[in-house]
C-alpha positions in Angstrom: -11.2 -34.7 4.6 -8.6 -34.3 1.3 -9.8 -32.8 -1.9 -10.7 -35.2 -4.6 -8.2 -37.5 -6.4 -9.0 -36.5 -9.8 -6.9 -33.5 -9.8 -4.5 -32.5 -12.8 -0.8 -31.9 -11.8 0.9 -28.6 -11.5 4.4 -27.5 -11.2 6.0 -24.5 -8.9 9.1 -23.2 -10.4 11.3 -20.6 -8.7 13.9 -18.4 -10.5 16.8 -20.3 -8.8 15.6 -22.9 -10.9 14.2 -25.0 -8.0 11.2 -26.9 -8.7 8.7 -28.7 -6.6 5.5 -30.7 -8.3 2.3 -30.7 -6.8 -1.7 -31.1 -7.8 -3.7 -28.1 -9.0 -5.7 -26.1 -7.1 -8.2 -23.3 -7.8 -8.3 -22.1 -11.6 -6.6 -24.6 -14.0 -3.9 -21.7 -15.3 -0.8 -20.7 -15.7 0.3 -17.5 -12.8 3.3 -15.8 -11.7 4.9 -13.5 -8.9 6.7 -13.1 -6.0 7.0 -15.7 -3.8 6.3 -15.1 -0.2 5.3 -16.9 2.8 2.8 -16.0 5.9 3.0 -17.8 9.5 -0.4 -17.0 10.3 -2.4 -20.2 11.3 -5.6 -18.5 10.5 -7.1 -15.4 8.6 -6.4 -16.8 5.1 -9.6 -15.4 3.7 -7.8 -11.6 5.1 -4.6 -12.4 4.2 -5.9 -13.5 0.0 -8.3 -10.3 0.0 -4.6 -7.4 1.7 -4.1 -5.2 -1.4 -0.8 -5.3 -0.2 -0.4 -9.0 -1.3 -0.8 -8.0 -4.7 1.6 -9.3 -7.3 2.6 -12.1 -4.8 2.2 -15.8 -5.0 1.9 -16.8 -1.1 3.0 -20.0 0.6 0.8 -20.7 3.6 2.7 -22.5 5.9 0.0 -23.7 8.1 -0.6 -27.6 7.4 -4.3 -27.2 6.2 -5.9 -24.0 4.5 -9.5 -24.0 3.7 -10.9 -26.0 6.5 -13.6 -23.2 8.2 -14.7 -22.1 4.4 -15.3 -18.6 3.3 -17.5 -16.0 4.2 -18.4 -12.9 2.2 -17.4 -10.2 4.9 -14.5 -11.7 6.3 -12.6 -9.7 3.2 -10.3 -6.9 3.3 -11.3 -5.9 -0.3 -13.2 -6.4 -2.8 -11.6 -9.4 -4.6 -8.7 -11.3 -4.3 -5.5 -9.9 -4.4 -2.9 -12.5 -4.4 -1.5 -14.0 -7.5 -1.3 -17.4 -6.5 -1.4 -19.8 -3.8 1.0 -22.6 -2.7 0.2 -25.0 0.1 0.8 -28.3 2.0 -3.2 -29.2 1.9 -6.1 -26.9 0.5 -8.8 -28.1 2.0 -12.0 -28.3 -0.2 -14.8 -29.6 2.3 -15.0 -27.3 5.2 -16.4 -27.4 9.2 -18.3 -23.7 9.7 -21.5 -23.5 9.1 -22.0 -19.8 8.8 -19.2 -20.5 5.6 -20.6 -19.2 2.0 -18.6 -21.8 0.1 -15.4 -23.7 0.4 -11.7 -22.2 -1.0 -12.0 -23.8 -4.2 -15.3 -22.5 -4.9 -14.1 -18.9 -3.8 -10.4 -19.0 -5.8 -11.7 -20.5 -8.8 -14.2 -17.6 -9.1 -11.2 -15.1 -8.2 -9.5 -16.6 -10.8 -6.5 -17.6 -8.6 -4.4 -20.7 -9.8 -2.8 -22.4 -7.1 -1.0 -25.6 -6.0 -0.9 -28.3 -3.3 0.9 -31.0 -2.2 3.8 -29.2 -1.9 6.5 -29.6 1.0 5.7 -26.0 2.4 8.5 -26.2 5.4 11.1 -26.7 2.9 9.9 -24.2 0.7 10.0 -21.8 3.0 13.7 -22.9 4.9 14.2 -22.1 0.8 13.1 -19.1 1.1 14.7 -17.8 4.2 17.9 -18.7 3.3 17.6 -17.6 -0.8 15.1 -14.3 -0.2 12.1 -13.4 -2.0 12.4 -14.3 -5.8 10.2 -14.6 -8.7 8.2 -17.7 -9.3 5.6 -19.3 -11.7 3.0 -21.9 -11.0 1.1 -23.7 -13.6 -1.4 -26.3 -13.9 -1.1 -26.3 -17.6 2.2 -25.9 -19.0 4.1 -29.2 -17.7 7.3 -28.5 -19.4 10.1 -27.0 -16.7 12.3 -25.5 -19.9 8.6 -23.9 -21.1 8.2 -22.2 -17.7 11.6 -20.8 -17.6 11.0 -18.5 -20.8 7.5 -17.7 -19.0 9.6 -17.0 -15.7 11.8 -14.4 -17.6 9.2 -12.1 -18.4 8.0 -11.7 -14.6 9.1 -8.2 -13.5 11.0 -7.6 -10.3 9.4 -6.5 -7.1 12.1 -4.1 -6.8 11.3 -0.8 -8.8 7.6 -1.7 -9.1 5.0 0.9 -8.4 1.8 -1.3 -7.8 -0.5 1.4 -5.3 -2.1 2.6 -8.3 -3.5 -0.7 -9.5 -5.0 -1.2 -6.3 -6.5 2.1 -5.2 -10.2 3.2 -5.5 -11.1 4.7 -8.4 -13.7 7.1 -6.7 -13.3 8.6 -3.4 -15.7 7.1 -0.8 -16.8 7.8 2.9 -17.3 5.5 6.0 -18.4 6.5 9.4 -21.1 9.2 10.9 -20.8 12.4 8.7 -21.3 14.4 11.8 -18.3 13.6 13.7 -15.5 16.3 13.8 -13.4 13.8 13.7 -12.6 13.7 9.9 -10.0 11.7 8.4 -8.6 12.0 5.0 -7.6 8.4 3.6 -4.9 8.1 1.0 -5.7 5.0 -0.4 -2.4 3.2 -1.5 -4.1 -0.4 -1.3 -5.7 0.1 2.1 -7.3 -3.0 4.5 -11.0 -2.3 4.9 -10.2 -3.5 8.9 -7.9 -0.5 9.3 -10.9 2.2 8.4 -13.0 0.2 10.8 -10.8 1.1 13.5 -11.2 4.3 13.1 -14.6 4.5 12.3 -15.6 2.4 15.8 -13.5 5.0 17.5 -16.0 7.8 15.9 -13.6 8.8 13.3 -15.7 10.1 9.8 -13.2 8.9 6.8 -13.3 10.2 3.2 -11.0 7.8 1.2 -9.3 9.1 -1.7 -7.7 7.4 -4.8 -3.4 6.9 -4.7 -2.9 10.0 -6.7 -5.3 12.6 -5.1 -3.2 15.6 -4.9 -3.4 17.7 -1.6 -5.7 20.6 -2.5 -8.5 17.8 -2.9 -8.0 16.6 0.4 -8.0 19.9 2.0 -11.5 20.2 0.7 -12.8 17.7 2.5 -12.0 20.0 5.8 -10.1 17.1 7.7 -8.6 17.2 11.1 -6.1 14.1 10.2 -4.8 12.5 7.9 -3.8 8.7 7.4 -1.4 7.0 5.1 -2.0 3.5 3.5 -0.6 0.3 3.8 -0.2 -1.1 0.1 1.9 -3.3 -2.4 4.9 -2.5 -4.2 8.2 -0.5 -4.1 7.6 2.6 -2.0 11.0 4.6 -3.4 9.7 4.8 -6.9 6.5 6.7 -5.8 7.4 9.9 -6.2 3.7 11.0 -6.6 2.8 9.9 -3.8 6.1 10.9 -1.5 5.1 14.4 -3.4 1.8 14.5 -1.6 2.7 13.0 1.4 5.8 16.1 2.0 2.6 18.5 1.5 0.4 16.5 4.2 3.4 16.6 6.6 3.6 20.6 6.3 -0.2 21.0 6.9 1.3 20.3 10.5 -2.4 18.3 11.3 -2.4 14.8 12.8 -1.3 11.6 10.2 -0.7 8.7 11.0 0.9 5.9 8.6 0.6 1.9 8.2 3.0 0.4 6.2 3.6 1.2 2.9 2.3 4.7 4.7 5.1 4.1 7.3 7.9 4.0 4.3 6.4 6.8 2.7 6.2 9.4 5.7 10.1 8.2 5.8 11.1 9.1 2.1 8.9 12.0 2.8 11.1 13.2 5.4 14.6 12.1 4.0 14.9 8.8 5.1 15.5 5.9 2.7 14.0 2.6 2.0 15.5 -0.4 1.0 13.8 -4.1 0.2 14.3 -6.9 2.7 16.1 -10.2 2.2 12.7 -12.1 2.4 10.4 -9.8 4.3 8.1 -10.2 7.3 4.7 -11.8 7.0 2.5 -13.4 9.7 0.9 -12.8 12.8 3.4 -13.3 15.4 6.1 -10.8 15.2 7.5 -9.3 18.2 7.9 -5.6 18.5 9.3 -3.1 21.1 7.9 -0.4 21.8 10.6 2.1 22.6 8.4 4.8 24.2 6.8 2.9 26.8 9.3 0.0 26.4 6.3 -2.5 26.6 6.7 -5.3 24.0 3.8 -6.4 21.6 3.1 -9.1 19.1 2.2 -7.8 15.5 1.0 -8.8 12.0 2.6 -8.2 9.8 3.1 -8.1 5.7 5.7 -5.9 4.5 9.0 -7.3 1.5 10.5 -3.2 2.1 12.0 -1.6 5.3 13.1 1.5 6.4 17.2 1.8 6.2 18.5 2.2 9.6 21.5 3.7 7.8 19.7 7.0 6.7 18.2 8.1 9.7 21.1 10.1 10.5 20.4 12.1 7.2 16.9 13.1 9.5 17.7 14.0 12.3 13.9 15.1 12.7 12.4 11.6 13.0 12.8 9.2 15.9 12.7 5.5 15.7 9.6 4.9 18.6 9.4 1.0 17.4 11.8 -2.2 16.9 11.5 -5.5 15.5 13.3 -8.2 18.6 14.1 -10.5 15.7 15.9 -8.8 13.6 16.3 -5.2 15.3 14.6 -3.8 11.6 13.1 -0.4 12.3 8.7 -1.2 12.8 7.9 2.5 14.2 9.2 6.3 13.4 7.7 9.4 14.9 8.4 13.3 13.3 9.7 15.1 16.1 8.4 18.4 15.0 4.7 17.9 14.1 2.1 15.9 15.3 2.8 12.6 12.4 3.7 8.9 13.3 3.7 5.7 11.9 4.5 2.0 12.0 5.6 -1.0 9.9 3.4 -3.6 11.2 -0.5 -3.8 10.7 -1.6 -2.5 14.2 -5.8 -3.5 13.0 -4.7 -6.9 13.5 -7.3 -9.2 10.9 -5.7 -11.9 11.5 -3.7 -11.7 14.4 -3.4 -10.7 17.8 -4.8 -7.1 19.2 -1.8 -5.8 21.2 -1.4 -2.5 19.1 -4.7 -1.1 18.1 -4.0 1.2 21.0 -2.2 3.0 18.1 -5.6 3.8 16.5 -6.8 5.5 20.1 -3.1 7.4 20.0 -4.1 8.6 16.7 -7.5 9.9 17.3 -6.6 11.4 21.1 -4.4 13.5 18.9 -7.2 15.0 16.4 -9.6 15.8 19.9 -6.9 17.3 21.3 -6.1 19.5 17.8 -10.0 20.0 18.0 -10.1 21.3 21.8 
């Protein structure tokens, strides 16, 4: 069943100057970003609420988003985190009956302005071929030339430090406070699902704020550490590369997702560089080069690791690789007990093939502890 006919117009413009028209969605508004697209079929609630998502406008390319509802703790956060929406049909009236509300009730209390009606396969052939670029949706400003002056102001992706708009203000724990298993979290824009991993696998995690300096972390008395996934440019966060040189020396378990991934690399010399169009959805293959089993991965990530720098590292060994586009997904540090990967091994959506990655990580803080 459609959404009502009633609804206003809106217009998706992209900084190539391509325009598709639509019919508004969500919040009556005006938004902008970068555009993006996700494969996933399912797991749109997860996807909307990934701090890493944030500053993006997201095509779905599933046919019809909406249709099982919401629910309040099928979130990854604590709010919505996307800037905008764009989709082939946004389903208002929904099938679940453990649902809280249907998508429009959900994004127009999140604020989010979105449109519909939109040819989302082309869009994102579009996008393939073009790359990620800026875009601007709006449901009130009906005038192309209008949007273009909006469009101007949008910042790049590139050069954007975003982990600090994201990140808890306060540091928090989760898990049984008795468990010798403690796990500093440096939260960059971390997925609630990846501290549940750990925390059903006994792990007691104290998550701190982006800029939590290392001193405050040894305090806590942890026997690993882990890295965040989050949005943004991960070369321009020198704070946080800083702090994550200093966790790397402590010689202790860490483990990174990620944005955590990139930033273990700059952290050891290795550069990062932003990807034609990135890789988002739940059905990425990925080799693992240790074991040389294959896995399929979610994943959400517009920057890489450059294959071209590792030979300025010669400490860190690629343990993971995409099978689509041979892109770097997994590094480990030779000389201490630190690894990381690219995709989103807690899976939510997606398939579980890599949460053995969470047991890998907490096999090595017992065995620190024995």
């Amino acid at each position: 069943m459609h959404i009502h006919n009633e609804q206003p117009p809106a217009i998706l413009l992209l900084a190539d100057g391509t325009v598709h028209y639509g019919k508004a969605f969500g919040k009556i508004g005006t938004t902008s970003g970068e555009i993006c697209f996700n494969t996933g079929m399912t797991g749109y609630q997860e996807v909307f609420t990934d701090p890493s998502y944030y500053g993006q406008v997201i095509i779905m390319n599933s046919v019809h988003i909406g249709n099982y509802g919401v629910k309040d703790d099928e979130v990854e956060s604590e709010s919505v985190k996307i800037r905008g929406l764009i989709s082939r049909n946004l389903e208002e009236q929904y099938s679940r009956k453990l649902a809280n509300a249907s998508l429009e009730t959900y994004l127009v209390m999140n604020n989010i302005v979105c449109i519909e009606g939109v040819d989302t396969r082309a869009l994102v052939a579009h996008v393939r071929e073009n790359g990620a670029m800026n875009c601007i949706i709006s449901s009130e400003i009906l005038d192309v030339e209008e949007l273009k002056k909006e469009l101007a102001k949008v910042p790049s992706m590139e050069g954007l430090e975003l982990a600090s708009k994201v990140t808890t203000k306060e540091p928090y724990t989760m898990g049984d406070e008795k468990s010798p298993i403690r796990i500093a979290v440096m939260d960059f824009g971390t997925k609630q699902h990846i501290i549940q991993c750990m925390v059903q696998r006994g792990a007691y995690c104290k998550v701190f704020p982006a800029t939590t300096k290392l001193a405050e972390l040894k305090a806590f008395n942890p026997s690993g550490y882990f890295i965040s996934n989050g949005p943004g440019d991960p070369s321009v966060m020198d704070y946080a590369i800083n702090t994550v040189k200093d966790i790397l020396n402590e010689n202790k378990p860490t483990f990174g997702i990620c944005l955590g991934h990139q930033l273990i690399a700059l952290a050891s010399g290795v550069e990062t560089f932003k990807l034609h169009h990135g890789h988002r959805g739940l059905n990425h293959p990925v080799k693992n080069l240790l074991t040389g089993l294959c896995e399929v991965t979610t994943q959400n990530h517009g920057f890489g690791v450059n294959p071209a720098s590792m030979k300025n590292a010669p400490d860190v060994e690629v343990t993971h690789l995409n099978l689509n586009d041979d892109s770097i997904e997994g590094i480990r540090i030779k000389s201490k007990p630190a690894f990381s990967v690219q995709y989103h091994p807690e899976s939510t959506p997606g398939p579980h093939d890599s949460r053995y990655l969470f047991d890998q990580f907490i096999d090595m803080i017992k065995k620190e502890l024995n």
